[in-house]
C-alpha positions as protocol buffer text, in pm:
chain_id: "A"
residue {
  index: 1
  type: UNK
  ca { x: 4192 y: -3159 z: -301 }
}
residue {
  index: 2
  type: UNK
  ca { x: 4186 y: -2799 z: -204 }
}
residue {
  index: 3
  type: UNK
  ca { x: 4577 y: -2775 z: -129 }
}
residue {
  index: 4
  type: UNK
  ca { x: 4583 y: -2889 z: -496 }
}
residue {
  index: 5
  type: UNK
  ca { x: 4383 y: -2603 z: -631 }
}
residue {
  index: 6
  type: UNK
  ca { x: 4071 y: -2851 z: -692 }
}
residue {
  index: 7
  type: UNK
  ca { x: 3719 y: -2696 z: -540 }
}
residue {
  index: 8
  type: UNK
  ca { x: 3444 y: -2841 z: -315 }
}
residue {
  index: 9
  type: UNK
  ca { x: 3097 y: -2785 z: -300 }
}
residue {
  index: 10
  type: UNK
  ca { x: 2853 y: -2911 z: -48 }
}
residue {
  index: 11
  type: UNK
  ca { x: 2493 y: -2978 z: -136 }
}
residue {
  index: 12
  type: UNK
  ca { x: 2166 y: -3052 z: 37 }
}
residue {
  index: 13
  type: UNK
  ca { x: 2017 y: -3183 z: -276 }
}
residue {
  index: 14
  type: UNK
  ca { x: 1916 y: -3141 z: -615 }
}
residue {
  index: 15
  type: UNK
  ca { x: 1820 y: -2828 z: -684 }
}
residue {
  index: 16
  type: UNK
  ca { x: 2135 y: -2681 z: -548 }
}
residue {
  index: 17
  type: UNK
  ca { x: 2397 y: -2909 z: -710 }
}
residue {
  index: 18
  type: UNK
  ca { x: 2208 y: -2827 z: -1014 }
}
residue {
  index: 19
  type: UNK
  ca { x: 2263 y: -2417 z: -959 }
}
residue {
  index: 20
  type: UNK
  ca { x: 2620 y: -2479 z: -895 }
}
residue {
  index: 21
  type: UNK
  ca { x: 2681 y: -2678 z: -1177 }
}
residue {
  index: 22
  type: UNK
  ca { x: 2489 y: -2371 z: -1393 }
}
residue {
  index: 23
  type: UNK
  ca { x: 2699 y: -2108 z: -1213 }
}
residue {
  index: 24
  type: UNK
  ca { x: 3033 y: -2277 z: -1245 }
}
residue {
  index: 25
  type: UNK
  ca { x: 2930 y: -2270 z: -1679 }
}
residue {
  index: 26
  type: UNK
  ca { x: 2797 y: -2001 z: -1690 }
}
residue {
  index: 27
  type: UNK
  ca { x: 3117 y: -1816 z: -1497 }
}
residue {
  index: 28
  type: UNK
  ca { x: 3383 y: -2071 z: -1666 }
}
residue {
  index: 29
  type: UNK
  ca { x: 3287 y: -2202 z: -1968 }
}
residue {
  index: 30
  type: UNK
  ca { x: 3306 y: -2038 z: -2306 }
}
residue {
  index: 31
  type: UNK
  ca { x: 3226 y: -2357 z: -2519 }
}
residue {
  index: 32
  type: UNK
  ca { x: 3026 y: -2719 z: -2576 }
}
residue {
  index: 33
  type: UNK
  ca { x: 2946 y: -2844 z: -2161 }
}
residue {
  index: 34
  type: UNK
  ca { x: 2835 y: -3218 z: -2139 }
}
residue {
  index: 35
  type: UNK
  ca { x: 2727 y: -3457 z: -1915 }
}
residue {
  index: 36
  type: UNK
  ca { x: 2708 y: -3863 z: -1900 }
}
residue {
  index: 37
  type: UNK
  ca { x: 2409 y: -4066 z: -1816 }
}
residue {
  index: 38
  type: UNK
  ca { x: 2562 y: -4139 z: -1462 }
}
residue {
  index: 39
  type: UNK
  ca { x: 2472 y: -3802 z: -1342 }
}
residue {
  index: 40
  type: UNK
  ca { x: 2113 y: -3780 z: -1411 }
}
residue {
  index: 41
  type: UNK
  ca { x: 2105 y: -4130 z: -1200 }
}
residue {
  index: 42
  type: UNK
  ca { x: 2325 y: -3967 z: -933 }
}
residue {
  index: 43
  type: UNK
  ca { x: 2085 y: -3676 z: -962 }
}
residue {
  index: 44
  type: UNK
  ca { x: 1814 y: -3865 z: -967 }
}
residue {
  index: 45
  type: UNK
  ca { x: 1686 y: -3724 z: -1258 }
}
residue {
  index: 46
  type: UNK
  ca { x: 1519 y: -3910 z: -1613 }
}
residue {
  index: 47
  type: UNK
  ca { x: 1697 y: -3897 z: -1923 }
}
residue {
  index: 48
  type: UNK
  ca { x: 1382 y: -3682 z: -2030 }
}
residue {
  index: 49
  type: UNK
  ca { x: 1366 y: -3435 z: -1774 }
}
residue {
  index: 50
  type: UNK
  ca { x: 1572 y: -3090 z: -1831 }
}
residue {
  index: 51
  type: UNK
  ca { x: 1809 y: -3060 z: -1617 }
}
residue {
  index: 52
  type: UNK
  ca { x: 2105 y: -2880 z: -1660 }
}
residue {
  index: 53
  type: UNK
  ca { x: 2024 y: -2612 z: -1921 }
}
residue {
  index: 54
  type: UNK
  ca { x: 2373 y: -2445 z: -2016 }
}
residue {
  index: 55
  type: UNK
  ca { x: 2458 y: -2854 z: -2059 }
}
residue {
  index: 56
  type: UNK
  ca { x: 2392 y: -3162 z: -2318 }
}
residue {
  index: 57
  type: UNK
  ca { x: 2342 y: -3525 z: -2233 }
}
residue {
  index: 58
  type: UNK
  ca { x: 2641 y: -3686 z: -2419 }
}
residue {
  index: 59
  type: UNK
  ca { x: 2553 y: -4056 z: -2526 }
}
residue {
  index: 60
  type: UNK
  ca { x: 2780 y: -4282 z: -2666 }
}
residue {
  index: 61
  type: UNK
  ca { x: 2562 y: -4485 z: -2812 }
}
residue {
  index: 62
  type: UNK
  ca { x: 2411 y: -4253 z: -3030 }
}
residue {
  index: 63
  type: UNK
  ca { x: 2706 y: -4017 z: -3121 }
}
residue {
  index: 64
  type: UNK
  ca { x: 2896 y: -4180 z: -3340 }
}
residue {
  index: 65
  type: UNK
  ca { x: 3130 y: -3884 z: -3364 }
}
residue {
  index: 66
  type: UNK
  ca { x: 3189 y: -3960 z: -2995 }
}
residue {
  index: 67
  type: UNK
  ca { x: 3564 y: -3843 z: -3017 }
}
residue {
  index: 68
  type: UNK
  ca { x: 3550 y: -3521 z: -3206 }
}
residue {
  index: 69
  type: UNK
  ca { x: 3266 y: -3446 z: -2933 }
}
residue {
  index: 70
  type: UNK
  ca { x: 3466 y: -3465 z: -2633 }
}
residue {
  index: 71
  type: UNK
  ca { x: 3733 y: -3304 z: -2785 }
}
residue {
  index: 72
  type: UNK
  ca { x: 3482 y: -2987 z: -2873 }
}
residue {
  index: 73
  type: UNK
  ca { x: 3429 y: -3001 z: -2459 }
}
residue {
  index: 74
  type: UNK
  ca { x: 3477 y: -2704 z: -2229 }
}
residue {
  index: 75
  type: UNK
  ca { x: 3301 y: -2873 z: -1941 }
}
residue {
  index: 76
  type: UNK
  ca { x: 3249 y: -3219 z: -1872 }
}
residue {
  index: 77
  type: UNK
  ca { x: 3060 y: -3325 z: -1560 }
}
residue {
  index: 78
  type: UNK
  ca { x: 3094 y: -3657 z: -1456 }
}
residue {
  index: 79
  type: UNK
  ca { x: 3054 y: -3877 z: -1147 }
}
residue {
  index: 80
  type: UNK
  ca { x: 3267 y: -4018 z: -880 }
}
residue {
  index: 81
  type: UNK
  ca { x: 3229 y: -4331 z: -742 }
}
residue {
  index: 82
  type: UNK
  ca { x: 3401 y: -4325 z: -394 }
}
residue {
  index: 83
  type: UNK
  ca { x: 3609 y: -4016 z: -267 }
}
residue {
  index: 84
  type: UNK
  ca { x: 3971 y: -4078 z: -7 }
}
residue {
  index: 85
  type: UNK
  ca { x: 3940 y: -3808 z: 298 }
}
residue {
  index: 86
  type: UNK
  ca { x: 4289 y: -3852 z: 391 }
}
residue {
  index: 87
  type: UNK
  ca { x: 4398 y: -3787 z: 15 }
}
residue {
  index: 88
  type: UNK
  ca { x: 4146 y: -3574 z: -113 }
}
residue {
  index: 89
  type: UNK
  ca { x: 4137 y: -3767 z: -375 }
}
residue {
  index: 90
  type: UNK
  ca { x: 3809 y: -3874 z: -603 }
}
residue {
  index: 91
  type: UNK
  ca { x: 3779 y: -4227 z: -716 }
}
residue {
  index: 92
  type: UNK
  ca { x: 3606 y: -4209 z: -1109 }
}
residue {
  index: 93
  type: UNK
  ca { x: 3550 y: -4572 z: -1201 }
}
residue {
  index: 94
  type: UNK
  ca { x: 3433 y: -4571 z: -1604 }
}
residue {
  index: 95
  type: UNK
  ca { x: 3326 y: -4863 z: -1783 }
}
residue {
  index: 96
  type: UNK
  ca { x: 3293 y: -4617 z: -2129 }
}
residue {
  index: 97
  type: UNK
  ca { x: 3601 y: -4460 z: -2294 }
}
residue {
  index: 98
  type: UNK
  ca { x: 3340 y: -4126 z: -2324 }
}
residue {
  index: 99
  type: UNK
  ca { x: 3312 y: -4150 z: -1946 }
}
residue {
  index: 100
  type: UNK
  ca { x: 3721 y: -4069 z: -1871 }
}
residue {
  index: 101
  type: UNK
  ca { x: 3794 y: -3864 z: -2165 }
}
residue {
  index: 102
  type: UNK
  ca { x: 3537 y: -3627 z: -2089 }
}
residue {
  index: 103
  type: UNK
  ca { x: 3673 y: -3615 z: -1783 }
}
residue {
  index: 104
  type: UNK
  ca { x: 4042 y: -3597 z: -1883 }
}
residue {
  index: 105
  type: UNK
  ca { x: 4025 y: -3377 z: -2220 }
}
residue {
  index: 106
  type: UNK
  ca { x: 3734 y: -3105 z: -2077 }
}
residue {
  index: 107
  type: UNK
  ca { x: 3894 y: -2762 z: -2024 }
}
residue {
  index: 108
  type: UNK
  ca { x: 3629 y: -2747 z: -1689 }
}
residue {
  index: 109
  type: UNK
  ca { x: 3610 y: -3099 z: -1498 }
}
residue {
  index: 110
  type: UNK
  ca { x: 3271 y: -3062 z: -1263 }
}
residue {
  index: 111
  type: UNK
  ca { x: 3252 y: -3404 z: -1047 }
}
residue {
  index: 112
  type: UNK
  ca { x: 2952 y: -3502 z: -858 }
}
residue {
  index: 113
  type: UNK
  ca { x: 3019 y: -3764 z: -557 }
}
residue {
  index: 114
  type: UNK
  ca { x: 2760 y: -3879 z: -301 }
}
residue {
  index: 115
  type: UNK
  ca { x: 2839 y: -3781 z: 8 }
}
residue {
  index: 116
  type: UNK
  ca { x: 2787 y: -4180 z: 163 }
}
residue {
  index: 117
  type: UNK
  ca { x: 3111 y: -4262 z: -83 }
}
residue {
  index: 118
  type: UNK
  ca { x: 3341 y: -4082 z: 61 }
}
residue {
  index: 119
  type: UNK
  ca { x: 3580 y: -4293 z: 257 }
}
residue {
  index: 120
  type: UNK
  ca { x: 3848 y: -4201 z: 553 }
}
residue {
  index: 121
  type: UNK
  ca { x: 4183 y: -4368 z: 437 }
}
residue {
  index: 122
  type: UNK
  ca { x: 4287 y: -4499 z: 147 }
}
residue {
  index: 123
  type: UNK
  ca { x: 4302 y: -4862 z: 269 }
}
residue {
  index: 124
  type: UNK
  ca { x: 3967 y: -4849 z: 300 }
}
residue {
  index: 125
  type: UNK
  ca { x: 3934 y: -4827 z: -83 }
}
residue {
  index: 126
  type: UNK
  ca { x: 4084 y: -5160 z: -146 }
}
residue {
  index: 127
  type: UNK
  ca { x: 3770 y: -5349 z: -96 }
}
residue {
  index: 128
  type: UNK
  ca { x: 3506 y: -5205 z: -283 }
}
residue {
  index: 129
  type: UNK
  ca { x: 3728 y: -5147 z: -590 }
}
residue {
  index: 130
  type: UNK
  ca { x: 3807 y: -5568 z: -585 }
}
residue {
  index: 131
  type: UNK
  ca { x: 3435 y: -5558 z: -577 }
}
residue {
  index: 132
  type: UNK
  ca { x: 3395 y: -5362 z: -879 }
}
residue {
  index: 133
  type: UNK
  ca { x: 3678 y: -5557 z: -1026 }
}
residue {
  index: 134
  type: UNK
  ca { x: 3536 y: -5863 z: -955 }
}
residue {
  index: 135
  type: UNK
  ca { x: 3216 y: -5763 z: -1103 }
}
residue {
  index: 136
  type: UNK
  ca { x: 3297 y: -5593 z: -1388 }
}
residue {
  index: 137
  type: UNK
  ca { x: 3501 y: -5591 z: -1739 }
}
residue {
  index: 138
  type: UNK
  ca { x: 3792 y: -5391 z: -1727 }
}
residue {
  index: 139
  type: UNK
  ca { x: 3737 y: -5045 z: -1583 }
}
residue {
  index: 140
  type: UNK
  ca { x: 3939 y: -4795 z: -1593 }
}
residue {
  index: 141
  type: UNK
  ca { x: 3985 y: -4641 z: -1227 }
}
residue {
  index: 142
  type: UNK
  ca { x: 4149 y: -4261 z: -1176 }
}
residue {
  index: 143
  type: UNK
  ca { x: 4272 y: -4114 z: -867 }
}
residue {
  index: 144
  type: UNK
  ca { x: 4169 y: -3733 z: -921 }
}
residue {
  index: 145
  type: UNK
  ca { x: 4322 y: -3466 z: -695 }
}
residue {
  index: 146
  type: UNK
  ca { x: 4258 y: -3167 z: -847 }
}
residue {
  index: 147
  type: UNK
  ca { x: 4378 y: -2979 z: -1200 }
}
residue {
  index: 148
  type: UNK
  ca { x: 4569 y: -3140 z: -1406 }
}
residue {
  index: 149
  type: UNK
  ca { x: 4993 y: -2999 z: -1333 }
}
residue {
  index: 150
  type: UNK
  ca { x: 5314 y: -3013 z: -1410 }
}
residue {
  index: 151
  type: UNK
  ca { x: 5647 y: -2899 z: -1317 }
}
residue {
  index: 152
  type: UNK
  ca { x: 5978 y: -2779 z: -1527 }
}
residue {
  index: 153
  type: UNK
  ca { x: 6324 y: -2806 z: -1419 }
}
residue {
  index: 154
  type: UNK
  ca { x: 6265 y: -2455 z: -1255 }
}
residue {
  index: 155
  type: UNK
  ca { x: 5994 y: -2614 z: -1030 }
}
residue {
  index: 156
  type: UNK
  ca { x: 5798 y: -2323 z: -1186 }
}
residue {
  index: 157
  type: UNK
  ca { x: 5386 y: -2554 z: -1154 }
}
residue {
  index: 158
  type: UNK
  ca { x: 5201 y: -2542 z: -1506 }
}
residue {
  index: 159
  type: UNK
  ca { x: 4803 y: -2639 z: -1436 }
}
residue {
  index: 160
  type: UNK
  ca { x: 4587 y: -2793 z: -1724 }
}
residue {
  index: 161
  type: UNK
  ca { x: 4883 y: -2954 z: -1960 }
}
residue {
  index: 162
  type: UNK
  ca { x: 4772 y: -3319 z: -1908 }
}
residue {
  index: 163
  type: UNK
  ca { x: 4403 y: -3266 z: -1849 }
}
residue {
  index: 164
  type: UNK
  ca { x: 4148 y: -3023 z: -1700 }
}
residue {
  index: 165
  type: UNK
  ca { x: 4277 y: -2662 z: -1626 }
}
residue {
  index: 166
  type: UNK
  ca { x: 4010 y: -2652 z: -1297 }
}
residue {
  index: 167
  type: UNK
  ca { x: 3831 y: -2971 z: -1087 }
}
residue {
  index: 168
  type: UNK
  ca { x: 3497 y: -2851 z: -941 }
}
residue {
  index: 169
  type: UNK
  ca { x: 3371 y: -3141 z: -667 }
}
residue {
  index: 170
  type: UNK
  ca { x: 2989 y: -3130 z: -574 }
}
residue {
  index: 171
  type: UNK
  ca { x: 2915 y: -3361 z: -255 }
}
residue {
  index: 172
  type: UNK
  ca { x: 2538 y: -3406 z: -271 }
}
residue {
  index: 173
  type: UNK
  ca { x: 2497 y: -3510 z: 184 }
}
């Protein structure tokens, strides 16, 4: 992920994935920054508890301008479900439109992963995703690598055309 311009983060806990995340806003964000339920759980956090000030809890269920939202967002922090060493890629499995569009149309893409998820090759990432699969209705699963890029005929790299400009990765060990 870091040949691709993406950035990791390693955390001990909490406290200190929560000062990143503030740190990265407060150095990278000029707009709206929100968050989905699935990081206070990651975090271990209640939906009650402040947690990431510079931030806002985005619900789907009770924004019912849910598009016009995400589009407003500068940073959306989401979660990753399992993470490929050998590709550097991060594995986001959503089960809510909000949940990949605020992590596709945010200017700022901050990803938290636990640390247990992250797998060695990507064979390895066959099973549990027939798992969730098998479990669940229709996902949708994304391979993240880093900032969203493009090339022209020139080979000359654009970053951010098809989604977020920068990919932040916190790995809470």
């Amino acid at each position: 992920m870091e040949k691709l311009s993406g950035k990791i983060y390693r955390c001990s806990g909490r406290a200190q994935a929560i000062k990143i995340i503030e740190q990265i806003i407060s150095e990278r964000s000029g707009g709206k920054c929100y968050y989905t339920r699935e990081v206070l759980k990651l975090l271990g956090v209640a939906a009650t508890e402040t947690t990431i000030k510079s931030a806002e809890l985005y619900d789907p269920q009770k924004d019912e301008n849910g598009l016009d939202i995400i589009r407003g967002a500068d940073v959306g922090i989401t979660t990753a479900d399992f993470a490929v060493a050998e590709t550097g890629c991060l594995v986001e499995v959503a089960y809510e439109d909000s949940t990949k569009l605020l992590s596709s149309l945010s200017r700022v893409h901050i990803v938290l992963l636990s640390a247990t998820n992250i797998l060695g090759k990507m064979r390895e990432l066959s099973l549990p995703l027939m798992e969730v699969l098998s479990k669940n209705d229709k996902p949708t699963i994304t391979l993240i690598s880093g900032p969203s890029r493009t090339s022209d005929i020139e080979m000359k790299s654009v970053l951010g055309v098809h989604g977020p400009h920068e990919v932040h990765a916190i790995v809470l060990e």
